[in-house]
Each structure stands twice: as structure tokens, then as C-alpha cells.
TIMAR-743601 format. One record per residue (C-alpha): x, y, z. Coordinates in steps of 0.02 Angstrom, whole numbers, plus 32768, in hexadecimal, padded with zeros to 4 digits. Example, Ala and Ser with C-alpha at 12.3 -4.5 7.8 and 13.67 -1.06 7.14 Angstrom:
2
82677F1F818682AC7FCB8165
# end
This chain:
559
3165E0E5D36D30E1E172D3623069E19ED4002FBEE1E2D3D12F73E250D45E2EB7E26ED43E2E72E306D48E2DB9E33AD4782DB9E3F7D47D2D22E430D44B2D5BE4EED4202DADE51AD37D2E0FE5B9D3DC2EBFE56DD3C72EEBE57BD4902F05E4B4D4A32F70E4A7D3EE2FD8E52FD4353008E4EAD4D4301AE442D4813094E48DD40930EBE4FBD47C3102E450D4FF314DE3DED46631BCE460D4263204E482D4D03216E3C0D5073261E3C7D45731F5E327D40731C6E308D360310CE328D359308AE344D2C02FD8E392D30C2F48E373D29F2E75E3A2D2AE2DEDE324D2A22D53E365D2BB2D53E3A1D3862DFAE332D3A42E9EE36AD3A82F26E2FBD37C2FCAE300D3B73035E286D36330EAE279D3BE3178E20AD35B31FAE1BDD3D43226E133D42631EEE0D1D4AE324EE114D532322BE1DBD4F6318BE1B1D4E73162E18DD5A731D1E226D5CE3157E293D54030D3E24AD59F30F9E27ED6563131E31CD6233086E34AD5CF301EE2F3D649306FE389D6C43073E414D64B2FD2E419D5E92F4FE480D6492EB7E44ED66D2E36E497D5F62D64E4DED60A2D70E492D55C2DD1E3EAD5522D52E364D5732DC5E2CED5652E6BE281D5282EBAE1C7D50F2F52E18ED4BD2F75E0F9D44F3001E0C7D3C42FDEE0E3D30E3035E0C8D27B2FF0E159D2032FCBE213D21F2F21E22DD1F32EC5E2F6D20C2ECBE3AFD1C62F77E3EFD1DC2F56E47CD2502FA6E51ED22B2FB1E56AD2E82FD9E622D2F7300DE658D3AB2F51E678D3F22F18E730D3FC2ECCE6F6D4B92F30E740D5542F26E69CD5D12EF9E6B4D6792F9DE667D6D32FC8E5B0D6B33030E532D72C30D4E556D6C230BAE61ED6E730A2E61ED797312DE58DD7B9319AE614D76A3170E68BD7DB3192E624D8683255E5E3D83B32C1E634D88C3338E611D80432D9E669D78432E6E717D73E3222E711D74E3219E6FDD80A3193E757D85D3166E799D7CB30B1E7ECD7BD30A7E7BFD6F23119E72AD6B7310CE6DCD613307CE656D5EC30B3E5D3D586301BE610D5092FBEE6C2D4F03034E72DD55530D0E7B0D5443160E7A7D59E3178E826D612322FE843D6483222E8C5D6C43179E90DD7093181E98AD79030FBE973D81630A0EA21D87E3060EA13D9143004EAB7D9462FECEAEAD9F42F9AEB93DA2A3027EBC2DA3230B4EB7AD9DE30DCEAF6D9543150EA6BD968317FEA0ED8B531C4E970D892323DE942D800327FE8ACD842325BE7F8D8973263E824D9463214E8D7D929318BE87DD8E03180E7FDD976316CE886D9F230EAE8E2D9843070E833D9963092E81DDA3D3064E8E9DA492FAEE8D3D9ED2F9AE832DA5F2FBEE897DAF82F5AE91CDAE12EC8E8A5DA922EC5E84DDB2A2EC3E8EBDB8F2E23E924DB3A2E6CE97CDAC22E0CE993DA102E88E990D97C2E79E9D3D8D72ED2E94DD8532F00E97AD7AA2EE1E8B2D7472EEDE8A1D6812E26E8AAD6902E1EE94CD6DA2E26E9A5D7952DD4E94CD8182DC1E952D8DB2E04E8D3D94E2DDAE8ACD9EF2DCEE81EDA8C2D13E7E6DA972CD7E80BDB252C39E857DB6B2C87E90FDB892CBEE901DACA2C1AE8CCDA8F2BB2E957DAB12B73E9B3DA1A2BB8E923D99E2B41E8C9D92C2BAFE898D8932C47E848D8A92CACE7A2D8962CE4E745D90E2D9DE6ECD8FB2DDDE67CD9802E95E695D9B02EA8E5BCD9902E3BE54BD9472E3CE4E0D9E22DBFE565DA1B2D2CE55BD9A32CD5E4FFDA022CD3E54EDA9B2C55E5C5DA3C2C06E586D9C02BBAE4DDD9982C04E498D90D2C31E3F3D8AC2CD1E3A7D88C2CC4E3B9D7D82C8DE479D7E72D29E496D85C2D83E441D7CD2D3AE4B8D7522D7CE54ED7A92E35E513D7AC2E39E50BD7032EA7E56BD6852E08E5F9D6762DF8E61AD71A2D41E62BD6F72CB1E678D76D2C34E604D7B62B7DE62CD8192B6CE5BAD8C12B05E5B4D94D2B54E5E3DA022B66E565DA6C2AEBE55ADB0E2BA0E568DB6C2BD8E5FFDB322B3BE657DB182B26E65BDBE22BA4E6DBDBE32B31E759DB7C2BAAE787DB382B87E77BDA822ADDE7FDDA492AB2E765D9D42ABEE6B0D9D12AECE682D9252B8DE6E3D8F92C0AE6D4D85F2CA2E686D8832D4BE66ED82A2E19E647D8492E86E6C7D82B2EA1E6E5D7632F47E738D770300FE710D7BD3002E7C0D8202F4FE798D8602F83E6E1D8903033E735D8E92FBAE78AD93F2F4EE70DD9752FD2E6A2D9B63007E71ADA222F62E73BDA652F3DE66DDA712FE3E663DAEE2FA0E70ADB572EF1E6AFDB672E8CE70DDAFB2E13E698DAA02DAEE6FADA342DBFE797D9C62D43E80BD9832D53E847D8C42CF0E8E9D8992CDEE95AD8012C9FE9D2D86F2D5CEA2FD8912D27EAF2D8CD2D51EAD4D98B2DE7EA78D99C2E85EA8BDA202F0FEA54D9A62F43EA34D8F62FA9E9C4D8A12FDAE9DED7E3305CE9A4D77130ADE9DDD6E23086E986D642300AE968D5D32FB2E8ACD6002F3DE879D5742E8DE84CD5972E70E79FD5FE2DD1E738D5AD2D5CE736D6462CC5E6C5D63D2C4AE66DD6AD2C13E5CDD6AC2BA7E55BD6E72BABE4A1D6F02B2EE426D6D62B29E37AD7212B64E30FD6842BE8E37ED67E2BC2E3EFD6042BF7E4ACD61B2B92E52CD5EA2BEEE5D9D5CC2B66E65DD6262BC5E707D5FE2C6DE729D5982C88E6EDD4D82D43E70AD4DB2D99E657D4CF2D1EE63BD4362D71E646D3862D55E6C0D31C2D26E650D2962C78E639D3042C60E6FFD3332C77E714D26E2BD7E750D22C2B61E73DD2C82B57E806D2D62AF2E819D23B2A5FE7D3D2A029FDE862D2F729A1E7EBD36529F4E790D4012995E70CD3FE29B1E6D0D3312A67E6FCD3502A63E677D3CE2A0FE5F4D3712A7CE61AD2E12B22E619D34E2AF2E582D38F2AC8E525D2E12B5FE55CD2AF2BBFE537D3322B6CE470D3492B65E46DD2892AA7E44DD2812A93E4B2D1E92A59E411D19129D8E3E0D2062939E411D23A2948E45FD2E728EBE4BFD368291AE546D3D128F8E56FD48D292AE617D4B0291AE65ED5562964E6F4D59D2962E77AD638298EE802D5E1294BE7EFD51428A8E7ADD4C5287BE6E0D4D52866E68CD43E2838E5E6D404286EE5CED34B2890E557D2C52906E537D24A2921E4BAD19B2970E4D4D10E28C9E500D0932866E55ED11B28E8E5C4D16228ECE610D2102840E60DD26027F9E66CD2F32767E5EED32B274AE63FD3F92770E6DDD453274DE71CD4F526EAE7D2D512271DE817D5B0269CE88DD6222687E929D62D264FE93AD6DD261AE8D1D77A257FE939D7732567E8F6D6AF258FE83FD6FB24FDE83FD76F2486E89ED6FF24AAE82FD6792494E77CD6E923F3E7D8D71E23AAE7DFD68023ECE738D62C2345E6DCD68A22F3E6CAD7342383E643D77523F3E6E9D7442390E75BD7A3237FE6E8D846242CE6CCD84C2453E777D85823C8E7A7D8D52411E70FD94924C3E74DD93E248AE7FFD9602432E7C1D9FC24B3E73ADA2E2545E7A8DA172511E863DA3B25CAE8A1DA4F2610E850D9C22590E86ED953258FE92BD98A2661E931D970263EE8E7D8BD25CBE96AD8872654E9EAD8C226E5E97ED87D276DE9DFD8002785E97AD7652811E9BAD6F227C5EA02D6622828E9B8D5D62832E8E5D5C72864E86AD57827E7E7F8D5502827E74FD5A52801E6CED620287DE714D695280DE7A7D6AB278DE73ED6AA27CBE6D8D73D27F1E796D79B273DE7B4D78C270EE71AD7D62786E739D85F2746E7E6D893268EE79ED88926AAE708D9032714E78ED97E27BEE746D96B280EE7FCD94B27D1E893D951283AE8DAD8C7283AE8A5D80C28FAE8BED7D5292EE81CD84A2871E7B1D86A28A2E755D7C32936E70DD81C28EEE6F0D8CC2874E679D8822902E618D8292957E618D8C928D7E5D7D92228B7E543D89E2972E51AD8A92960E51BD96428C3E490D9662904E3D9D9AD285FE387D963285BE31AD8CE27CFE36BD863276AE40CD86626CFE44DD83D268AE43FD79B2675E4E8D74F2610E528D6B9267AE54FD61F2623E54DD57B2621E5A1D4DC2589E618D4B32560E5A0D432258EE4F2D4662548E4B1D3A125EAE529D347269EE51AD359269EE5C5D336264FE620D3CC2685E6A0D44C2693E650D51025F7E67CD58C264BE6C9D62025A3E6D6D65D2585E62BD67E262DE61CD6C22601E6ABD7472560E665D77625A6E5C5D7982632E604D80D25ADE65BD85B2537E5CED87825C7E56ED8D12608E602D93E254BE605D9712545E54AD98D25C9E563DA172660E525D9AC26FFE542D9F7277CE5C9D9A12801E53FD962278CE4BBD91E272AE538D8C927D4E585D887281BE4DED849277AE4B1D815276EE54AD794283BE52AD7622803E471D7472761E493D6E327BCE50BD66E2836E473D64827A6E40AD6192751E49CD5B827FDE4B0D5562800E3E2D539274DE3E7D4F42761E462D474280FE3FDD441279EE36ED429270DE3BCD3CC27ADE409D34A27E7E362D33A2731E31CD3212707E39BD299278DE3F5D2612822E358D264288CE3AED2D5291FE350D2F52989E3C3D367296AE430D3FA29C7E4CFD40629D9E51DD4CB2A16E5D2D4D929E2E65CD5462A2BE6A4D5F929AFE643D64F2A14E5AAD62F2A88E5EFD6AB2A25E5BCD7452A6EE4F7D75529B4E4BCD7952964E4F6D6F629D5E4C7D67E29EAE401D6C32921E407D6D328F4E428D6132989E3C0D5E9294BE343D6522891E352D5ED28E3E34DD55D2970E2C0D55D28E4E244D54528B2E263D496292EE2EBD44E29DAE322D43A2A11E3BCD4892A91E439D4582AC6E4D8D4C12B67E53DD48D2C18E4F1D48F2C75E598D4842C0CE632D48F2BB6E65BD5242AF5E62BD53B2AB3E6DAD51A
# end
């Protein structure tokens, strides 16, 4: 009798095959694994009886995955698929279920154990010696217990207000209970609950995103703070990144902090000023670390960290100079849309917007860019002089808003930018007086758009300077002036911030339709950091669903 499991994976990095080969070697089954297309197939030759048992024990072993979509099971009679030739993956897991249930028998020679094997990606460490530093003395740990008292050490002096220097395969970090003594002075950090029962009490967040950050890639996610916890000021922001712990010693940790009521944990790169230190010992290869976000159909965009992909896909892509070809390209290649006529959406925070195309006889095209200012002094000027609507605007903004108009004219702008719509949304920010300072009013405004309860916005301006050609640069001047008109109008910060979000998803689904009306696009490529905020990508997806297909990155990250 012979079982075919079907998984979809939809990343050609080996991780899956590996644990599927490591599982059926151990349960000692007969198995053949074969590729078709994104499925993995796992064919398993036994009878009945095995079979079930095969089947429980996978159902309990096989980790849950950022990139396995979906999986059935049904009885074949042929073996159909590319043999696959699996090497042991070159990736260094975070911890799976096997690992850390090895660390917690008391039977095995693993117990307590900072580092024990994964199943997949990881060396075995026999003996690691752990070193915690006081001021003034060092106590090291060689063995189980020793390395029980050592967590419950860190947890103790965590909870105690204690910051704590950790030595992780990723680098040194800092440590530390959030609270608000702790939270003075810090503006980057992570923040890792000590269970995952907690999440919630922080941040709001979906079933399927708290589902995401259990997985085997213990990724980073962006959410909102809840109106709960964000009474307690204790937070200096209220959207924060979030993830589980990614390794056994962190997780040890946690636990111990979970049963001594500490909920939540600060994690820093900022490690000058700490109390204590804890180092081990060997050398821990790198741990992929990626964020993610994820969309409402389920889809899961990587924001930041291309280490799961294969190399096979991050073959090549350095010989482009510019971020945003290298994008398009990465993402033909990795959607295989080499063969059709596609468009590409590329919008960034930190590199230069482009719209481009791509077929096989024209090549790669660059159709619409996006020329940032110079000044806010040039901005006004420039409005000014366009015609006499320009010029009356200007006067009545002066006059309505003396303050903010005097701040803008005083406003630092850094000198050097990229020419993109993010900057062009920080503009925008600064001129309607959501921030007063450049380097986070891009992000305010996004903030407040993903904070408006309404159903539909404003309806900005977004046009190209010449709305006859496909191949034009964008007129952030009309833009302006229309976010300007409404601010004067009385419009309310979120509505007008949704409103501009929402406009620039209909501006991006008007040029896909105008490539598909002239040029015979067929597919719509969407890469770019700005992707990462959830509200903009489900908006232009949302425009563009209707009439086109739409293809982020599988693997690589967004940017």
C-alpha cells in the first residue's frame, strides 16, 4: 500500500525535505520523496496498520512552517516527481518541538540543555559550559542542574530590574523586564513575551498572526498595542515588533520568568550599560531572522531577512546595481514570469520608486519615477508659481495656519533622498502638522491611516505629469496641493491619512490598467518596503484583484 502526502511548500531551500527525511528514516519507513512543481511528495510504502502509526507520528513531528501552505494525503499506485537529491540544509533552525522536548526529559543526556540538537540545520553540542558574570564573580555551568540554577539566576535578577547582557548565535544583546523604569532612553528593541498565552495582553493581533509567530522561524511581526496595555504608558510607541523566543536557552529562560510572573521581556542591541552577562562557550552558527507580515488571504510577505531563500534564487541577482530591477527580476524569477508580459510596482522607504515593464522583445522598461524635493521652501515656491489656484492656496494656508506654516519654512530636511513616495508621504505629513520631524512623519501618517475605523477616505490627487504617456514622472505637486486643500477644508487627521494610503492604491491600479490596455500586461509585480505596512499592501491588492494577477515574493524578502 503506498501513502502519498502532498505538501505545498512554496520555497525550494530544502528545510521541509530534510525534516521529512530525517522523520521517515527515524520511524524507520520506506519512503521515496519526489518535486512537482511547489509540492513535495512524500511517498511512504507500508501497510495499513504502519501507515496510521507513520501518520500520527508525523502529524506530531513535522513543524509548522512560514512556508508550507497546505498538505493532504491519498493512496496511489505509482511514484510520479523529480527525485530530490537533499543535502543536510546549510540553515541553522531556530529550535523545533523535538529540540526543546529534549531539553526537558529528564531522562535525556540533553536535559536543560541551552543548545540541543534540531532534527535539521544544527550541531550537536555535547557539553557547553554556561558564564554567568556578576560584578564580581562568575558562576559556570557544565551540567543539568548548574544550568537550571543559571535560568532561574537571569530570571531572578530580570525580574529584579536587572539589565542582562546575552551572548545568542545572532550576536550580544540586552535583556530586560519591560517596565516603565527600563524603558527610559530605549527606542529600538523587540519585544518577546515569556508565553504565547500573553500576546495579547499587548498587542492586538489575529489568530492566524499569533499562529505565524509559533512557527518553526520564529519570525518578527509589527502590531498595534492594545488600548489595554497602552494605559500603562508604558511602551514610548504603540506599534512595537514582537516575536517568541528563537532559541532552547532563551525559551529556558522564559519559562522561568513566565512561572515568577514576568510577562514581557525587552530585547536590545543597544548592550553598553548592562548589570550582568551571560556567555557560553561555543561557536553557534548564525539563526535566519526575518520579519514578516501577513496579509488577510493568508499570504506572508517576508519584510526584512533573505536567509531561508535558496541560493538557487540569490544566484545572479547581485549583478543588478539598482534595487528596484533587482526586485522585479528576483521576483520574475522567483514566480517564473519570464515568459509573460508583466509590470512592476516598486515602492520603497529607503531606495528609488519605480514603475517598470518587462517582455521578452522589449526588455526591462523604466516607464515612471518619482523626483523628490529639495526643500519645503522649493515646495511652496514652486505651488506658487504653477497658477493663481497655486498661489491662493498658499496665501490661505499661510494665513490659516501661521505656526505651522512658520515651523515649515524652518523645517530640517535631510539633504540626501531617495526619490520615493515614502518621502513623499513624510512631506505631506510635516505640511499638515502631524510631526514635527522628518526621519519618523512618514510613519505617523501610516499610523494614523491604519488607525481610521471609517470605510473610505478622501479622494486624493495622484496623477502622472503627463496623464496622455505611460512613460511620465509622478506630480507630487498635485498630490501636495490636494492634501492641502483637505487639511484646509477641516478634514480630520485619519480620514485624510487613509484617504491619501487609499488614493495611492487606486493610482497604482490605474496605471496597471492603462499597461494592460496598451502595453498587454498580463502580470503585476509588487515589491518595495512599503508593502510592509498590512493596510497598504491589502488596499492595492484589493484595487487590483479585480482585473489582474498579483505576484509579491515567495522567498526573498520584499525589499
Amino acid at each position: 500500500m503506498i501513502l502519498l502526502y502532498d505538501f505545498e511548500y512554496i520555497s525550494k531551500n530544502l528545510v521541509l525535505e530534510s525534516f521529512l527525511k530525517v522523520i521517515c528514516e527515524e520511524f524507520g519507513v520506506k519512503y521515496k520523496l519526489r518535486k512537482e512543481d511547489k509540492f513535495v511528495k512524500l511517498y511512504i510504502d507500508e501497510d495499513e496498520q504502519r501507515q496510521h502509526e507513520f501518520a500520527d507520528h508525523l502529524s506530531s513531528m513535522l513543524p509548522l512552517s512560514l512556508f508550507l501552505k497546505s498538505s493532504n494525503a491519498k493512496i496511489t499506485d505509482s511514484i510520479v516527481g523529480k527525485e530530490i537529491n537533499i543535502k543536510n540544509t546549510a540553515i541553522s533552525l531556530p529550535f523545533t518541538k523535538n529540540a526543546i522536548e529534549c531539553a526537558k526529559d529528564r531522562e535525556s543526556f540533553y536535559y536543560s540543555h541551552p543548545f540541543p540538537p534540531n532534527e535539521v540545520g544544527f550541531i550537536n553540542y555535547n557539553v557547553t559550559s554556561l558564564t554567568f558574570e556578576d560584578r564580581d564573580s562568575a558562576t559556570v555551568a557544565n551540567s543539568s542542574s548548574d544550568y537550571i540554577n543559571i535560568y532561574k539566576k537571569v530570571a531572578n535578577f530580570i525580574k529584579n530590574g536587572k539589565k542582562i547582557k546575552i551572548k545568542t548565535p545572532n550576536g550580544i544583546f540586552l535583556f530586560f523586564e519591560i517596565n516603565k523604569e527600563n524603558m527610559k532612553g530605549i527606542d529600538d528593541f523587540e519585544v518577546i513575551p515569556t508565553d504565547i498565552s500573553l500576546v495579547q495582553k499587548m498587542v492586538n493581533i489575529t489568530q492566524e498572526e499569533l499562529q505565524t509567530l509559533m512557527t518553526l522561524e520564529k519570525p518578527i511581526m509589527r502590531a498595534k498595542v492594545n488600548m489595554v496595555y497602552e494605559t500603562k504608558e508604558i511602551l514610548p510607541k504603540n506599534r512595537v515588533k514582537i516575536r517568541m523566543p528563537n532559541t532552547v536557552l532563551l525559551q529556558l529562560i522564559c519559562e522561568e520568568l513566565f512561572s515568577s510572573g514576568v510577562e514581557f521581556i525587552g530585547k536590545s542591541s543597544d548592550a553598553k550599560k548592562y548589570d550582568n552577562f551571560l556567555d557560553y562557550d561555543v561557536k553557534i552558527p548564525k539563526i535566519p531572522d526575518i520579519e514578516v507580515t501577513l496579509l488577510e488571504n493568508g499570504e506572508i510577505l517576508i519584510v526584512k531577512g533573505d536567509e531561508y531563500a535558496s541560493d538557487d534564487l540569490k544566484k545572479d541577482l547581485d549583478k543588478f546595481k539598482d534595487n528596484s530591477i533587482r526586485k522585479f527580476v528576483s521576483i520574475l524569477k522567483e514566480r517564473e514570469l519570464f515568459d509573460f508580459k508583466s509590470s512592476c510596482f516598486y515602492f520603497s522607504k529607503r531606495y528609488d520608486d519605480k514603475v517598470m515593464y518587462h517582455d521578452s522583445d522589449k526588455g526591462m522598461l523604466s516607464l515612471v519615477e518619482f523626483p523628490v524635493f529639495s526643500s519645503l521652501r522649493d515646495i511652496f515656491s514652486t505651488i506658487k508659481r504653477m497658477d493663481e489656484n497655486g498661489e491662493k492656496l498658499i496665501e490661505k494656508y499661510q494665513n490659516t495656519f501661521p505656526k505651522l506654516y512658520g515651523f515649515l519654512h524652518r523645517a530640517k530636511i535631510p539633504k540626501r533622498l531617495s526619490n520615493n513616495f515614502f518621502n513623499y508621504i513624510s512631506f505631506v505629513s510635516l505640511i499638515v502638522g502631524f510631526s514635527d520631524n522628518f526621519q519618523d512623519a512618514g510613519e505617523i501618517l501610516i499610523e494614523k491611516a491604519e488607525d481610521f475605523g471609517g470605510q473610505k477616505g478622501v479622494r486624493i490627487d495622484m496623477k502622472l505629469q503627463n496623464e496622455d504617456k505611460i512613460h511620465s514622472d509622478f506630480d507630487p505637486y498635485r498630490f501636495l496641493r490636494s492634501a492641502m486643500s483637505f487639511k484646509l477644508a477641516g478634514c480630520d487627521d485619519m480620514t485624510l491619512s487613509y484617504g491619501i494610503i487609499e488614493s495611492f492604491a487606486y493610482f497604482i491600479s490605474d496605471m496597471a490598467d492603462a499597461h494592460k490596455e496598451t502595453l498587454g500586461s498580463q502580470k503585476i509585480a509588487l515589491g518595495g518596503s512599503l508593502f510592509e505596512y498590512k493596510l497598504v499592501s491589502e488596499l492595492v491588492a484589493k484595487n487590483l484583484l479585480a482585473n489582474h494577477n498579483i505576484y509579491f515574493n515567495h522567498e526573498l524578502s520584499i525589499d
